[in-house]
C-alpha positions in Angstrom: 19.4 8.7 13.2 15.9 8.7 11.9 14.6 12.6 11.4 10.7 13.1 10.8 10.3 16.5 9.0 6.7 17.8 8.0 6.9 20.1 5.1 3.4 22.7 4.4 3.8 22.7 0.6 1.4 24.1 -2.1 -1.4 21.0 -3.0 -0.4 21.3 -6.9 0.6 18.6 -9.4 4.3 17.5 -9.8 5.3 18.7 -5.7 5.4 15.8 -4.7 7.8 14.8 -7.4 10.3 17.4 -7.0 10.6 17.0 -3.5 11.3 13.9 -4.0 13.6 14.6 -6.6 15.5 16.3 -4.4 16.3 14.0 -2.1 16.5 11.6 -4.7 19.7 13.5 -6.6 21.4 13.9 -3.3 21.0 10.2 -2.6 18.8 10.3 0.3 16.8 7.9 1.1 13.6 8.2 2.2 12.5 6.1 4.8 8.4 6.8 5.0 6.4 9.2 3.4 3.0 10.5 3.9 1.0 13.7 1.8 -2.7 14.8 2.6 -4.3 17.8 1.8 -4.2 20.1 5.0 -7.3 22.6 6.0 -6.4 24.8 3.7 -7.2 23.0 0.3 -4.3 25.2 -1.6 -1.6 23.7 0.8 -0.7 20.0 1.8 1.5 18.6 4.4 4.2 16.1 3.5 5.7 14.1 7.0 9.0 12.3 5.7 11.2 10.3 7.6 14.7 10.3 6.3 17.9 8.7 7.8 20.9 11.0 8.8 22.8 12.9 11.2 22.7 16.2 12.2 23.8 18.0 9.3 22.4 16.1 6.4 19.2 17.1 7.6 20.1 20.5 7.8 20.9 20.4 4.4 17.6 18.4 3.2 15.8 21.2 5.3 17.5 23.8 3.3 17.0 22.3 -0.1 13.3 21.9 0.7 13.2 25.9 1.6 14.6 26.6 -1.8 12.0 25.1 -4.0 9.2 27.5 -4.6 6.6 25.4 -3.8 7.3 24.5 -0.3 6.0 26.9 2.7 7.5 25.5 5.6 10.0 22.6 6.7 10.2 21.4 10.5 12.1 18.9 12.1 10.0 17.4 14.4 12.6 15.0 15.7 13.4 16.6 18.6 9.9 17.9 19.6 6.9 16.7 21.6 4.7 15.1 18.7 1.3 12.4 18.8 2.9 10.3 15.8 1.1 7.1 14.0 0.7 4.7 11.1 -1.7 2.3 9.9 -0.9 -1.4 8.9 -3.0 -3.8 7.2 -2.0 -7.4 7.8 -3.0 -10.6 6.2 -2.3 -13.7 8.8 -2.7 -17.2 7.9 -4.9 -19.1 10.1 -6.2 -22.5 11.1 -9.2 -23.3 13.1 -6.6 -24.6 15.6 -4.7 -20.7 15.2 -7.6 -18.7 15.0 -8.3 -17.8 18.6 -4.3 -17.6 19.5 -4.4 -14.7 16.4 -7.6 -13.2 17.7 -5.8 -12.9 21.0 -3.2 -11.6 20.2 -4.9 -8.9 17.5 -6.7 -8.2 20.9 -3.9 -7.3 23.1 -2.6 -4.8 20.1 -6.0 -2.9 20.1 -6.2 -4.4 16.2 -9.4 -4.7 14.7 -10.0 -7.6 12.4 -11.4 -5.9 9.0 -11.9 -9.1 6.9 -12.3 -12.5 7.6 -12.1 -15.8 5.3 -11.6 -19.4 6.1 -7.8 -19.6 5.8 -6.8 -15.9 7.1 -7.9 -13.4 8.4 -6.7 -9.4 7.7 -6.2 -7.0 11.0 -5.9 -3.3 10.9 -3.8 -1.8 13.2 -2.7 1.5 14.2 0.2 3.5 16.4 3.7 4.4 16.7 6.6 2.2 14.5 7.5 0.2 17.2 3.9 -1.2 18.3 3.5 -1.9 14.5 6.9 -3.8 14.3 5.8 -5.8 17.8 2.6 -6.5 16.3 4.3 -8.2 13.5 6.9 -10.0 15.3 4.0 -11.7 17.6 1.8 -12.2 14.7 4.8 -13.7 12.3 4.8 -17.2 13.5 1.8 -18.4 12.7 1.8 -17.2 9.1 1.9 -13.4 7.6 0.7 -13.6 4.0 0.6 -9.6 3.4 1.4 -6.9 5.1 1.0 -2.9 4.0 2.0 -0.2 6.2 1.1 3.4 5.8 3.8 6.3 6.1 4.1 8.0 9.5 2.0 11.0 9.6 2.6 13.4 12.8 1.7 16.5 14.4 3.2 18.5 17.5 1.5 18.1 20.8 -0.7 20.4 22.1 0.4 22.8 25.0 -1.2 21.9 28.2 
């Protein structure tokens, strides 16, 4: 089962490394990860996304506690959380193909960021699986790149 932690960690060089050190010498793999300064400029916030069950994650989250630089860990799996990412995707067109891609970059909410003769590039943005849909219905006619931020998220608001 995917597990989306968010770790507050002190915004310092080599952090980034030994967190991922640790999962590294545990052999975990991590499946996204995303690190921006918070609003605090001493701390920043790391959202990972590792694979595991129950008590693998327990573990990672204990690790994490340990190292001196890290604040707080959360597992956000299980919680009520606004999550994105942001994909950049090159698609091959035609001028046969362009309006079909332009359609269908429309119904995804996309917004085409450059444009040349032979392809155009589409940003797009929201949750995994409207990204993966996106690229499924986009695939056929011709994907030439594609780059694809980690997930970033944050807990919902209380009503």
């Amino acid at each position: 089962m995917l597990h989306t932690l968010a770790a507050l960690v002190e915004n310092h060089p080599g952090v980034l490394a030994r967190v991922a050190g640790l999962f590294a010498r545990r052999a975990y793999n991590i499946d996204s990860l995303s690190v921006c300064q918070t609003e605090n400029p001493e701390l920043s916030r790391m959202t990972i996304v590792v694979n595991g069950d129950d008590q693998i994650i327990e573990q990672v989250r204990n690790q994490l506690n340990k190292l001196v630089a890290v604040h707080t860990v959360m597992d956000l799996t299980e919680e009520s959380i606004v999550d994105r990412e942001l994909a950049l995707v090159r698609v091959k067109v035609s001028a046969e193909t362009r309006s079909e891609v332009l359609q269908i970059v429309d119904v995804f909410r996309g917004r085409v960021v450059d444009m040349g003769r032979s392809n155009i590039t589409v940003e797009i943005t929201g949750d995994s699986e409207k990204l993966d849909a996106f690229v499924n219905s986009i695939s056929p006619y011709g994907l030439v790149e594609l780059v694809r931020t980690g997930k970033i998220a944050i807990m919902r608001s209380e009503a």
